[in-house]
N, C-alpha and C positions, 0 to 999 in steps of 0.2 A: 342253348344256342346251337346244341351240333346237328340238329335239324335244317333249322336255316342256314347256318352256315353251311354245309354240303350241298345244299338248294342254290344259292348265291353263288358260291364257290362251282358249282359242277355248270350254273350258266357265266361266268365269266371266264373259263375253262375252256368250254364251246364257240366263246366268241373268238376268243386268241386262236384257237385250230382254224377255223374258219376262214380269219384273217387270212392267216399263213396259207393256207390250201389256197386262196384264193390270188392272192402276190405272187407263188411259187409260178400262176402264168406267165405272167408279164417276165420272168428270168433268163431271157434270151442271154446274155454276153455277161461278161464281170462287169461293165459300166452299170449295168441291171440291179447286177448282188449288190455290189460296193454301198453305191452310192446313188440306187433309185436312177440313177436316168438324167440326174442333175436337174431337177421338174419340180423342187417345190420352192412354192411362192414363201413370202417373208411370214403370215400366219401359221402354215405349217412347220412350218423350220422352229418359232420362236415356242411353239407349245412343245414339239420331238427334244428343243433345247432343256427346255422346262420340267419335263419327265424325266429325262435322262439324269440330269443333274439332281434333281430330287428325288432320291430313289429310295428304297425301302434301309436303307442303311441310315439316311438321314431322315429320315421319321423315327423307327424305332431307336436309332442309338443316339439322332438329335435330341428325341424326348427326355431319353433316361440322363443323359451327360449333360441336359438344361437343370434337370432336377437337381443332379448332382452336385453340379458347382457354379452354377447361376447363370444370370439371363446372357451373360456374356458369351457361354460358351459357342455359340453362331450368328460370328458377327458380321451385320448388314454391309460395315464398312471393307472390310476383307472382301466378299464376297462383289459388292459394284466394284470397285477397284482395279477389280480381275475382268472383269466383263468388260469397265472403258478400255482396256488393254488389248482385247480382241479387237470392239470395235472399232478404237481410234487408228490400230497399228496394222490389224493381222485380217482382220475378216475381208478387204478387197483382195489383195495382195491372194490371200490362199484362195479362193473363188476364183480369182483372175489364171491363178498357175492351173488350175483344172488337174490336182492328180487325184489319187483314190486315198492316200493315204499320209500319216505326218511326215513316215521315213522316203515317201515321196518326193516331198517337197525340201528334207534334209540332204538328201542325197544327190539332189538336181542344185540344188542354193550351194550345196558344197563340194560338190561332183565329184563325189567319193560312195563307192559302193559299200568301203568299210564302214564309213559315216551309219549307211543306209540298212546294213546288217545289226549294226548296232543297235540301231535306233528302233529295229522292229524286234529284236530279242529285249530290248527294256519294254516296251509295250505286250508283250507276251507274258513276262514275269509280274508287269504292273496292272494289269487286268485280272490275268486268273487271282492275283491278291485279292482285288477287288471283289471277282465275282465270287469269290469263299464268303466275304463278307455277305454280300446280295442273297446269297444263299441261304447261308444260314439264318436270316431277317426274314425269309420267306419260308423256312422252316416252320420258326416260331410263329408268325401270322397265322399258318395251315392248319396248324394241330391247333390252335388257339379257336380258331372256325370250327372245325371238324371234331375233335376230340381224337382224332387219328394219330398212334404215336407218332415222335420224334423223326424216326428216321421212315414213316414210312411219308409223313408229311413233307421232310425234305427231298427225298424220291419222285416222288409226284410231279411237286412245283419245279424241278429240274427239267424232267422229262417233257413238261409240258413247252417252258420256253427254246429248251433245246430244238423241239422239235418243229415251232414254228419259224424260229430264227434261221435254222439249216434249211429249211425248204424254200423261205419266205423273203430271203438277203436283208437289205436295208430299207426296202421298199416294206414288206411285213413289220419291222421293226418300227418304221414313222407311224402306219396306219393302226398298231396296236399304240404306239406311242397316245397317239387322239384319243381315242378310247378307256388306255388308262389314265389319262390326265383326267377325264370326264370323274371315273371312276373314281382317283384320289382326293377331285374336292366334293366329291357327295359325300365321301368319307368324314374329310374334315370339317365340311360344314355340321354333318347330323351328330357329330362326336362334340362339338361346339355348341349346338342348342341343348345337347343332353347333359352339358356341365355347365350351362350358366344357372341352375336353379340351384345349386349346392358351391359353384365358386364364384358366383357374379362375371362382370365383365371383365376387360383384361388388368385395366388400371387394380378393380378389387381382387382379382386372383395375383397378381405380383406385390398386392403388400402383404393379403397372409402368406405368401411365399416368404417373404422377407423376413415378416412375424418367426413364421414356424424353421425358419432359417436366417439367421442374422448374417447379413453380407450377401444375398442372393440378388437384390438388386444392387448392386456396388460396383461399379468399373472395373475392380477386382477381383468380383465373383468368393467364391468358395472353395479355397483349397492352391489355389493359384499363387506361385510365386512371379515375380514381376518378369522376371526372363522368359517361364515358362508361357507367361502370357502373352510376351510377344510373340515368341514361335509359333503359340499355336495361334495367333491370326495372322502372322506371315506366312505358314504354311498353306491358307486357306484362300489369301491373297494371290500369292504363286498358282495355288490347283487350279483356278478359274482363268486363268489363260492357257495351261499348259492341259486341262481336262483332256485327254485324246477322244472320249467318246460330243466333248463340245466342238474342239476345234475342226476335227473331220469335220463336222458337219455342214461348214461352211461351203464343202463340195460339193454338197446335197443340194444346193440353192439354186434358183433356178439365172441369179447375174450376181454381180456385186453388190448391187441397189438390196437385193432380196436380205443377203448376205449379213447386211449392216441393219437393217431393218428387223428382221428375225433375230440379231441377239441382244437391241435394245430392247423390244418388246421381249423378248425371254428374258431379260434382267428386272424390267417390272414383276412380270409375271412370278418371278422366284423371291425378290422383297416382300410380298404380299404370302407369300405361300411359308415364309421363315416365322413368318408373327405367330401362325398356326400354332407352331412346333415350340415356342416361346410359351403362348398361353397354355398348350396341354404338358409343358414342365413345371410352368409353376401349378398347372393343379394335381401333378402327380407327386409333387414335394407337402403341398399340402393333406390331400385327401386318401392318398392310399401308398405314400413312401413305409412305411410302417409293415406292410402286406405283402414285400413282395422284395424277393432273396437278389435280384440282380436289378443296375438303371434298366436293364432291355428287355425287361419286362415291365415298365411302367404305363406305355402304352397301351398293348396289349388288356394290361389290369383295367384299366379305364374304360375301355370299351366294353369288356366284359360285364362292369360295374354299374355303369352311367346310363349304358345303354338298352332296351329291348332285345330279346336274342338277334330277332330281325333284321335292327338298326347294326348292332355288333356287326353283325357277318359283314353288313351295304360295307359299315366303316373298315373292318378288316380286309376285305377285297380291295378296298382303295388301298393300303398300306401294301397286299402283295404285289396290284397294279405298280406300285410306286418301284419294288424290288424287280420286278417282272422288263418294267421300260427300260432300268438300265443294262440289265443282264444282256439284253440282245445285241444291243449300242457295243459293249462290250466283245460279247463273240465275236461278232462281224471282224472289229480288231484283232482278234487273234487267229481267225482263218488267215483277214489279206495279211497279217506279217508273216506268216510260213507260205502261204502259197504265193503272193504279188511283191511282194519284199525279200526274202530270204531267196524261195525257188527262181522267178522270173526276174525279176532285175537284178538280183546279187550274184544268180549262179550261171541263168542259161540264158540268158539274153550277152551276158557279157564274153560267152566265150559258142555265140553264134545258134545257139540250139533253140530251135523254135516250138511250141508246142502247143494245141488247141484251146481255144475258151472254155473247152468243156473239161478237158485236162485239170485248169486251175480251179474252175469250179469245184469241180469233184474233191479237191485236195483244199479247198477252203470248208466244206462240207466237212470233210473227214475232221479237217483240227478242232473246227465247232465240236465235234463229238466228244475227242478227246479232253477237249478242253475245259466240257460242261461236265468230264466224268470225274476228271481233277479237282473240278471245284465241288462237286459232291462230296469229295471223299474227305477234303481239307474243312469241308461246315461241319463234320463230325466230330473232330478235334481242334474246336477252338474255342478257348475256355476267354483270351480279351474280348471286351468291349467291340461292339461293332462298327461305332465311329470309329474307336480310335485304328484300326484296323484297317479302313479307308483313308485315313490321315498319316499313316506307312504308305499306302500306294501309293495317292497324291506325292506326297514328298520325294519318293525314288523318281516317279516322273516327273516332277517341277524340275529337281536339281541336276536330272540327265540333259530335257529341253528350256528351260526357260532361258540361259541364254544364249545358247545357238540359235532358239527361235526368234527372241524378239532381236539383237542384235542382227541375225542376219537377212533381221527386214529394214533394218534401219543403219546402220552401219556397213557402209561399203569394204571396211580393212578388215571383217572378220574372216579369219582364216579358214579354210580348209582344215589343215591339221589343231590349231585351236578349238576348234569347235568338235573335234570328235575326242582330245585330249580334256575340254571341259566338261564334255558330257559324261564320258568316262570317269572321270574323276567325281565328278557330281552325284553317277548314282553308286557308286561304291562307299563312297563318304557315307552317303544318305544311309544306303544297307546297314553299316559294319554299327552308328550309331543306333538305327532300330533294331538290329539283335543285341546289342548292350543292353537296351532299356530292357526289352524285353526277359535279360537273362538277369533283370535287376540289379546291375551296378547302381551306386546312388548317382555318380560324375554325369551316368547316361542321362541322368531324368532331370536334370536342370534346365535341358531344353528339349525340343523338338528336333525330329531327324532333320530336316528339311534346313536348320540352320547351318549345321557345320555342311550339308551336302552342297546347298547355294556357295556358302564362302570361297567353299574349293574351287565351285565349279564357275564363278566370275574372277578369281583370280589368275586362272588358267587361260579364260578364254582372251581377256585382256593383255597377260605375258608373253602368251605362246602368238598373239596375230600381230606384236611387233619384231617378231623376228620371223617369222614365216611369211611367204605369200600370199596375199589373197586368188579369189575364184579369179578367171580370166575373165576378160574384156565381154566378150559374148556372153556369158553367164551373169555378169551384172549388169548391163544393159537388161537383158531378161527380167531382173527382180529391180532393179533402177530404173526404166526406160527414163526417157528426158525428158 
């Protein structure tokens, strides 16, 4: 396969530079970088939605962690749940506020610059988490294509998104967006006709799942204690409203209408896309669990196995396409929190200091660098799971915003100091349990971080907004009007 795949690989390569080269025009101001220009209709939003969320972390490590411990582990119902919670609550409301970014819209809803420093140092921490993950998912893809080692494969596939991302803003980001979603269901399509002559269709590949694994189809899955299985679908429930690289996006839309429209259709669009990652766990529980030393190399296997060199590479291109969509999504956020969050609104705006568009540009550019060389250096040494590894992000960001966020679109008493007390509290909670788990106490692993960080962080924000004040009069007309 490492023919074709270098063939494959070296034109899906081409096209991402291109993109980027070509966006990098249109870059006139930060409205540009950010957030494209606030220009795309409800189609493009729901497919940039749809890539980003489905990214090469949840192919490879949904695959291996389905196989693992059953159809349960990515669940439908978590996952819409999160999404009516944008649309019903969040997606006019942030569209209509026009900022660039979440600690934007926290910092203006609570008119607190602390709020606002905050809130973009949690998205700095919960991103680069992130793109370690994305990374390393895009490691494995490279070398699996190519035959090229480890690290020179991780190398690569860095350099290449960094570099479209940094030239390219948010506008290269949507337009590779299109192109790897293209990418990802030719994948999954032609890795789907290459396993129905050895696993049948889905209903036959989930009962030999079940066969070759007793409990895999079971509402309880495999391996799952009942606590543990709440958290880990209320954790997944939380990350679908709180996603930073989903909810910015609603800036990107070109009204409200777009807004609400692009993340129903991005919710279809990602039900349909979960069934994939469903049917290629149970055939890797069946067909080739036996073959292969870690779940995040199940996928991988399969293609390798099922498919034509040819086919392999189409289908593993789709898979770094998938790690490639969110990685940019990603950057983006962690330039505007140092340069439009921390620099400009936290530091020199508030004490009078003005400074050019090209200024923050340049210093959104720089962090993208930094940021993408952090997450290179962090997929070298990461020996967890690549879900679960995203499902530590998720959690530190649910239990920092989820309810300063949705409270303070719907609740006029939430406080100012509540809400940067709950956040606080939310995502240290969230930390201090995922470095337990991780440093394997038994107490840590009976749930998910995301549980004790939530509890904190809504009983903070509920105590602390009856005894403090809320925003003033003009600021909630603002997010209230009549």
């Amino acid at each position: 396969m490492q023919t074709a795949g270098l063939f494959i690989l070296g034109i899906y390569l081409l096209i991402m530079v291109s993109i980027g080269v070509l966006a990098a025009r249109f870059q006139k101001s930060t409205t540009d970088f950010w957030v494209a220009g606030r220009g795309f209709g409800a189609f493009v939003l729901a497919v940039a939605i749809m890539a980003s969320i489905m990214h090469g972390g949840t192919m490879v490590g949904g695959t291996g962690q389905i196989a693992a411990m059953g159809a349960i582990t990515l669940n439908n119902l978590s996952f819409a749940l999160g999404f009516l919670v944008v649309l019903f609550f969040m997606a006019e409301k942030l569209r209509n506020f026009g900022g660039f970014t979440l600690p934007d819209f926290l910092g203006e809803r609570y008119e607190s610059n602390s709020m606002r420093a905050f809130s973009a140092f949690v998205i700095l921490v919960t991103a680069t988490v992130s793109l370690i993950a994305q990374t390393k998912s895009m490691g494995i893809i490279v070398q699996n294509m190519t035959g090229l080692s480890p690290e020179f494969s991780l190398i690569l596939a860095t350099a290449i998104f960094v570099f479209y991302t940094t030239i390219g803003g948010m506008m290269a980001a949507v337009w590779t967006d299109i192109v790897q979603w293209a990418f990802m269901m030719l994948g999954v399509i032609a890795l789907s006709v290459g396993l129905l002559p050895h696993i049948g269709g889905f209903s036959a590949a989930a009962q030999a799942a079940e066969k070759a694994a007793p409990g895999w189809t079971a509402l309880t899955g495999i391996g799952w204690t009942p606590l543990s299985l709440f958290s880990w679908y209320f954790v997944w429930f939380i990350a679908y409203f709180t996603r930073i690289e989903f909810v910015t996006k609603m800036y990107t839309a070109r009204d409200a209408r777009a807004a609400r429209l692009g993340t129903a259709w991005g919710l279809i669009l990602i039900l349909l896309f979960i069934n994939f990652m469903v049917y290629f766990g149970a055939a890797a529980r069946v067909l080739i669990w036996d073959k292969i030393k870690s779940p995040d190399q199940a996928l991988p296997a399969l293609m390798a196995t099922y498919l034509s060199p040819f086919w392999a590479a189409v289908a593993l291109s789709g898979v770094a396409a998938a790690a490639m969509s969110t990685v940019s999504s990603l950057l983006l956020l962690s330039g505007a929190a140092i340069s439009h969050d921390f620099l400009r609104k936290s530091y020199f705006e508030p004490k009078g200091i003005h400074k050019s568009e090209g200024y923050y540009l340049a210093i959104s550019r720089l962090t993208l660098l930094a940021v993408g060389l952090i997450a290179l250096l962090g997929a070298f040494k990461t020996p967890t799971l690549v879900l679960t590894i995203v499902s530590y992000a998720v959690a530190l960001s649910g239990a920092a915003f989820a309810m300063p966020m949705l409270l303070g679109l719907v609740w006029r008493r939430t406080s100012p100091a509540a809400a940067l007390a709950s956040s606080i509290g939310g995502f240290l909670g969230s930390a201090f349990w995922a470095i337990a788990t991780e440093m394997g106490y038994a107490w840590a692993k009976v749930m998910h971080p995301i549980i004790p960080g939530f509890v904190i962080s809504l009983i903070l924000i509920l105590t602390v907004s009856l005894f403090t004040p809320p925003s003033s009069k003009e600021t909630l007309q603002k997010f209230f009007p009549a």
